[in-house]
N, CA, C and O atoms as a MOPAC input file, in Angstrom:
PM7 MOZYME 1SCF
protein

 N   -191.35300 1  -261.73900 1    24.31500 1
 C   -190.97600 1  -262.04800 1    25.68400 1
 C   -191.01900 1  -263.56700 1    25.85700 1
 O   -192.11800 1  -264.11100 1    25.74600 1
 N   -189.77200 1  -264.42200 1    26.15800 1
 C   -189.79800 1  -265.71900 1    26.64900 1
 C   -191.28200 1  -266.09800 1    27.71900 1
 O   -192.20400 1  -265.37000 1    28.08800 1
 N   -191.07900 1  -267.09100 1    27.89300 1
 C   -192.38600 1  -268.00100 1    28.85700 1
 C   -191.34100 1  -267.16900 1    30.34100 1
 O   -191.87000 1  -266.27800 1    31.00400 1
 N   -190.17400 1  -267.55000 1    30.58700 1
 C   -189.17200 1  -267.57100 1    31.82300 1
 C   -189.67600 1  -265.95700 1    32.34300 1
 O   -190.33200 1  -265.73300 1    33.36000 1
 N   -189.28600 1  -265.14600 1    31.56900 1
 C   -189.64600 1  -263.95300 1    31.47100 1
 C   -190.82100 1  -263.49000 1    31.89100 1
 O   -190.89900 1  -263.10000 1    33.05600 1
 N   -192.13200 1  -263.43100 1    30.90900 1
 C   -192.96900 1  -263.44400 1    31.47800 1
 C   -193.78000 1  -264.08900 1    33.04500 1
 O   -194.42500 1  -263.44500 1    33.87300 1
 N   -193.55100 1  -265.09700 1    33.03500 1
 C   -193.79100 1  -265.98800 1    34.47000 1
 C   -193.08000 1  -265.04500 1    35.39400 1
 O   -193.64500 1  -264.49300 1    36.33900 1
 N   -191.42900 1  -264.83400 1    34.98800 1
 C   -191.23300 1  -263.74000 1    36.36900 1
 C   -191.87300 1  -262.25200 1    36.56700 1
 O   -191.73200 1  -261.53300 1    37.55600 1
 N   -192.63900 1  -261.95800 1    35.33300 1
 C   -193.56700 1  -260.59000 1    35.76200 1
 C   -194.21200 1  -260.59800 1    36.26600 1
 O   -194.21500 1  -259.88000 1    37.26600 1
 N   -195.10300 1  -261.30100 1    36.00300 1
 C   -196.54900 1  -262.20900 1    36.42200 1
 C   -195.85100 1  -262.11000 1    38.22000 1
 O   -196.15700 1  -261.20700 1    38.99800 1
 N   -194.80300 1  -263.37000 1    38.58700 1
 C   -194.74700 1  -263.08000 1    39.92800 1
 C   -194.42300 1  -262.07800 1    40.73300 1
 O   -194.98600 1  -261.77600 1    41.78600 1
 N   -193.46800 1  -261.53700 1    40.20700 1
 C   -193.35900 1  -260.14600 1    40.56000 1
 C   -194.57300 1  -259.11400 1    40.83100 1
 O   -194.48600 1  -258.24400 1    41.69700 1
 N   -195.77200 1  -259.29600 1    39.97200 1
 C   -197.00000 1  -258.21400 1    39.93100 1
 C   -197.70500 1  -259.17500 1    41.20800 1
 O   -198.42200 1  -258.56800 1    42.00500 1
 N   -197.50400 1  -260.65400 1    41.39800 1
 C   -198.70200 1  -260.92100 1    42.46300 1
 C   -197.95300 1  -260.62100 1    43.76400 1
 O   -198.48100 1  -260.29400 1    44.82700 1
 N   -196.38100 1  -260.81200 1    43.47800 1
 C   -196.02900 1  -259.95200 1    45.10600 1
 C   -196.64000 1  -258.54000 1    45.50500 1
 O   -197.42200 1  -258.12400 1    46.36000 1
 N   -196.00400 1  -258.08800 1    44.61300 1
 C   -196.58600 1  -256.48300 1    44.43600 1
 C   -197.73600 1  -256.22800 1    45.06600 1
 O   -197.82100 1  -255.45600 1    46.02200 1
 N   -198.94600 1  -257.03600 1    44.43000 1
 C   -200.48100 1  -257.10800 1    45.20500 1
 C   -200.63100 1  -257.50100 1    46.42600 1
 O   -201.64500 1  -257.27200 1    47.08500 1
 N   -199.46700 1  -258.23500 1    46.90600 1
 C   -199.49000 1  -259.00500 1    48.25700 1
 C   -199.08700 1  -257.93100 1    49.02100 1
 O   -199.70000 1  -257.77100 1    50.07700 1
 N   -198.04200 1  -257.00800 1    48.69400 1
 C   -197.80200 1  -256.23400 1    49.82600 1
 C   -198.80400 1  -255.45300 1    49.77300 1
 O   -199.47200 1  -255.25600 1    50.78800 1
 N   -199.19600 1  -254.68000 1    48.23700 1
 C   -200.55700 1  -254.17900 1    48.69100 1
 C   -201.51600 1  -254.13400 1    49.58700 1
 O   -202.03100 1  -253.27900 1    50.30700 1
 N   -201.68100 1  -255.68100 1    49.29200 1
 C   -203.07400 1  -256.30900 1    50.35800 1
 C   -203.09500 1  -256.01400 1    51.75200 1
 O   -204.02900 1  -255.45900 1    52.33100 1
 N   -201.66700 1  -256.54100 1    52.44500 1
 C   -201.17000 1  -256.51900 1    53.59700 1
 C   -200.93200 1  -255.07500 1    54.03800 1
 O   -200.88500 1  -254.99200 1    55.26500 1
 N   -200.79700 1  -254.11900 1    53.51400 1
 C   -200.90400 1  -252.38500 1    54.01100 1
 C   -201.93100 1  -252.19700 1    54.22200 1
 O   -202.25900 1  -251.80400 1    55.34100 1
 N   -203.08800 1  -252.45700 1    52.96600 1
 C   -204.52600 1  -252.20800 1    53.14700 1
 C   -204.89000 1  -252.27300 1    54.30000 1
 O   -205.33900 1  -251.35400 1    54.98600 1
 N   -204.64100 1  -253.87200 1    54.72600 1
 C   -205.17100 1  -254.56400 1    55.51800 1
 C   -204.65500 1  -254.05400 1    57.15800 1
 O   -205.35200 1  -254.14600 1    58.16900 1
 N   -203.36500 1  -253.54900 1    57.09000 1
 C   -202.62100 1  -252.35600 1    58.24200 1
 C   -203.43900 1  -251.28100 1    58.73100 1
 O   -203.49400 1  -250.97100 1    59.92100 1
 N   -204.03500 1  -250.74900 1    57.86700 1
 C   -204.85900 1  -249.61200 1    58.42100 1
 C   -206.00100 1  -249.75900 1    58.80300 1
 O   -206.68400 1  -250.68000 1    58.35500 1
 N   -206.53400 1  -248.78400 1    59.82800 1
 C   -207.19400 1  -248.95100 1    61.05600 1
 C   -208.39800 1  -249.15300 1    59.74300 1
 O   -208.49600 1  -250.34600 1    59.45600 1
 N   -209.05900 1  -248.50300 1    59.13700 1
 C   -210.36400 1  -248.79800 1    58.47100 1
 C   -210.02400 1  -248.99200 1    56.98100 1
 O   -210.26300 1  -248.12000 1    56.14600 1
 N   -209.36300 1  -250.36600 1    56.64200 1
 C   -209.24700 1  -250.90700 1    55.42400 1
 C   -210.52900 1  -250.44600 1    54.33900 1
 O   -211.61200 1  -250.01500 1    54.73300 1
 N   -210.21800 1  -250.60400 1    53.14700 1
 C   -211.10200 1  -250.09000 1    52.28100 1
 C   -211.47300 1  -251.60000 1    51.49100 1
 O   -210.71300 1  -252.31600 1    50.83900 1
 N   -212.84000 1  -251.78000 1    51.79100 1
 C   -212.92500 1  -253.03700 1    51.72100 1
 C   -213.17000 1  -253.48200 1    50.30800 1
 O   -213.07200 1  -254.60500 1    49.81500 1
 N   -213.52000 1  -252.30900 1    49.76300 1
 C   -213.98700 1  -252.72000 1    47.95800 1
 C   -212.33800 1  -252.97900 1    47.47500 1
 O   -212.00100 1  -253.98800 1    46.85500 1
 N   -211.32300 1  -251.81900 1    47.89700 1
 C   -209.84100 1  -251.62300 1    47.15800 1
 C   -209.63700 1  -253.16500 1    47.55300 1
 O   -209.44600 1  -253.88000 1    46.57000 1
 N   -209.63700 1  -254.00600 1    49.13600 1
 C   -208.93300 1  -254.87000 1    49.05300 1
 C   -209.32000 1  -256.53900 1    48.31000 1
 O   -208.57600 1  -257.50400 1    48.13600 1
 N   -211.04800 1  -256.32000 1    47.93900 1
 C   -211.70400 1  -256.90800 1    47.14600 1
 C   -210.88300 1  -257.21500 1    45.45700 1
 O   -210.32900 1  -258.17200 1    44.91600 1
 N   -211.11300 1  -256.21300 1    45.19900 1
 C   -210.92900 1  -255.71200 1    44.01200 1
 C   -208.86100 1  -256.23300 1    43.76000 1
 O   -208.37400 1  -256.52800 1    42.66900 1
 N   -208.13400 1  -256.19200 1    45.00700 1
 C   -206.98100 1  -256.54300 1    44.78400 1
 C   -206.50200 1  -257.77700 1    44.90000 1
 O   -205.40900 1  -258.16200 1    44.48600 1
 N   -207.42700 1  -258.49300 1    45.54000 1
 C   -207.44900 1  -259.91800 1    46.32200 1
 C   -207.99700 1  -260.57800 1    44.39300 1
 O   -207.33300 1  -261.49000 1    43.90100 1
 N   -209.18100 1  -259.96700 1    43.59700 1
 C   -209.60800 1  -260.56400 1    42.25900 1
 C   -208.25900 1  -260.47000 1    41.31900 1
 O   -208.26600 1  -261.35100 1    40.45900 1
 N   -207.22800 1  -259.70600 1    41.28100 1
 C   -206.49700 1  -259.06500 1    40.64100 1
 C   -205.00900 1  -260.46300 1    40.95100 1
 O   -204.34800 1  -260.96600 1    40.04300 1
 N   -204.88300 1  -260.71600 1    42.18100 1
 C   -203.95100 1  -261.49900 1    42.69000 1
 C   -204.43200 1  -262.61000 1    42.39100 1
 O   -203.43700 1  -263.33100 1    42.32100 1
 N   -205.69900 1  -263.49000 1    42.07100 1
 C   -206.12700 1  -264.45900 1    42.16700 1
 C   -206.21900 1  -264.84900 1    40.48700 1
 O   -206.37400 1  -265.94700 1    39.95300 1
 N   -206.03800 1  -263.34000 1    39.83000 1
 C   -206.49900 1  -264.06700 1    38.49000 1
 C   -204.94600 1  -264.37800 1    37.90900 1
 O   -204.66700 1  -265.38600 1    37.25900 1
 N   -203.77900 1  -263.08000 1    38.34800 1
 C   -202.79500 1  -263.44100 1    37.86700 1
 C   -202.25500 1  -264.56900 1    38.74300 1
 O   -201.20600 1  -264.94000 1    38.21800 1
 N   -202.51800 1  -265.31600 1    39.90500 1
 C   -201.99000 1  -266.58700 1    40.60900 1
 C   -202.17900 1  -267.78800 1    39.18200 1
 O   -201.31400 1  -268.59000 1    38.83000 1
 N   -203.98400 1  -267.54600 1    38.35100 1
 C   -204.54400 1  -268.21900 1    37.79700 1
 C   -203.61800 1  -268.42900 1    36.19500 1
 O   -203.48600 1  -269.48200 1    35.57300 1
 N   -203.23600 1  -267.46600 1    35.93800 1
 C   -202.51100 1  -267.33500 1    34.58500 1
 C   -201.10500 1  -268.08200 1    34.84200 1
 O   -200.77300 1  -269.07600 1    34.19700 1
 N   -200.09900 1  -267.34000 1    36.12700 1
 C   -199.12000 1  -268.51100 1    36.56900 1
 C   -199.05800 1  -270.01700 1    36.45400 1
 O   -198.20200 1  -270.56000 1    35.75500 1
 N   -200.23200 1  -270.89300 1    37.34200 1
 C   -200.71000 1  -271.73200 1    36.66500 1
 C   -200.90800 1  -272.75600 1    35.69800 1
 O   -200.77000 1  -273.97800 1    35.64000 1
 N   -201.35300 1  -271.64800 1    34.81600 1
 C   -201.84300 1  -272.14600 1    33.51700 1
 C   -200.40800 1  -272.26400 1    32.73700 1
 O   -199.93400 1  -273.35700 1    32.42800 1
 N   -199.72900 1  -270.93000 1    32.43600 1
 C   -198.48700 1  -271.07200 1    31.77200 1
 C   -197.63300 1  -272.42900 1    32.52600 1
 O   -197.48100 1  -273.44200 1    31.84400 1
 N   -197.20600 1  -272.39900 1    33.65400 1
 C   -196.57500 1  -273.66300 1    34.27900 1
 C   -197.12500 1  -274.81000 1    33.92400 1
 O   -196.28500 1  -275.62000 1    33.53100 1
 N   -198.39500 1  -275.24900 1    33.91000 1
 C   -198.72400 1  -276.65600 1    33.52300 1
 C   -198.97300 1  -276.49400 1    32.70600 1
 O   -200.13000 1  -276.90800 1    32.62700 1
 N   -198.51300 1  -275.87900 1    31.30200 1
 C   -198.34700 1  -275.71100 1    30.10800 1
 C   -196.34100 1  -276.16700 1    29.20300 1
 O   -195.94600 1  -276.61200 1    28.12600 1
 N   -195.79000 1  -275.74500 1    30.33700 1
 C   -194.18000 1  -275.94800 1    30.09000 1
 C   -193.61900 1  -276.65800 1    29.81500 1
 O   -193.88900 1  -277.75200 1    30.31100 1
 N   -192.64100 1  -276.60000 1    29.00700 1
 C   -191.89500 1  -278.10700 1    28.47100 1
 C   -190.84500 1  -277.44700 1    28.43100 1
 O   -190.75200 1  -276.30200 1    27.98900 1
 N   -189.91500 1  -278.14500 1    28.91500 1
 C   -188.35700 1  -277.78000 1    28.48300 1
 C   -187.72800 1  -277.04700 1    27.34800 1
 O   -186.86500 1  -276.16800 1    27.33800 1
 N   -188.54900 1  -277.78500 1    26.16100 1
 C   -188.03600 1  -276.15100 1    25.08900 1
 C   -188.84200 1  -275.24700 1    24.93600 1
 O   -188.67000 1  -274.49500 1    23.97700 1
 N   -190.02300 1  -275.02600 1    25.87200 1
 C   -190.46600 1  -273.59000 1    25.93500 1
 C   -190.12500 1  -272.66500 1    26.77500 1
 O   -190.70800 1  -271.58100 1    26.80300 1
 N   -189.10000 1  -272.98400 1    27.59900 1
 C   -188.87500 1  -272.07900 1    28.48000 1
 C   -187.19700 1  -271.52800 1    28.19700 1
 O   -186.33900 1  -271.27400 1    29.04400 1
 N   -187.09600 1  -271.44900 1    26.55700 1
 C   -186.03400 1  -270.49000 1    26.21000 1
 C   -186.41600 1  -269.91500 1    25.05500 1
 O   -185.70600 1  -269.06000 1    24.52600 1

């Protein structure tokens, strides 16, 4: 899998968690461990994004 590639999974999975979060967070008695636990999940793949990006050089991203 390219760097381009991957990076767009990666964002794709922290949207994903975002809408998650934001439903959780919709209902009358949120589940506070699930939105814990999804908020660590969004923060680590934000963290890997990141890392790959200030890692990039022009011929790694084909």
């Amino acid at each position: 899998m390219s760097i381009t590639a991957h990076l767009s999974s990666l964002e794709t999975k922290h949207r994903t968690i975002e809408t998650e979060i934001v439903q959780e967070l919709s209902r009358p008695k949120a589940d506070t461990v699930k939105l814990k636990a999804l908020k660590q999940k969004k923060l680590a793949i934000k963290d890997t994004i990141t890392k790959i990006k200030g890692r990039e050089t022009p011929e790694s991203l084909h």
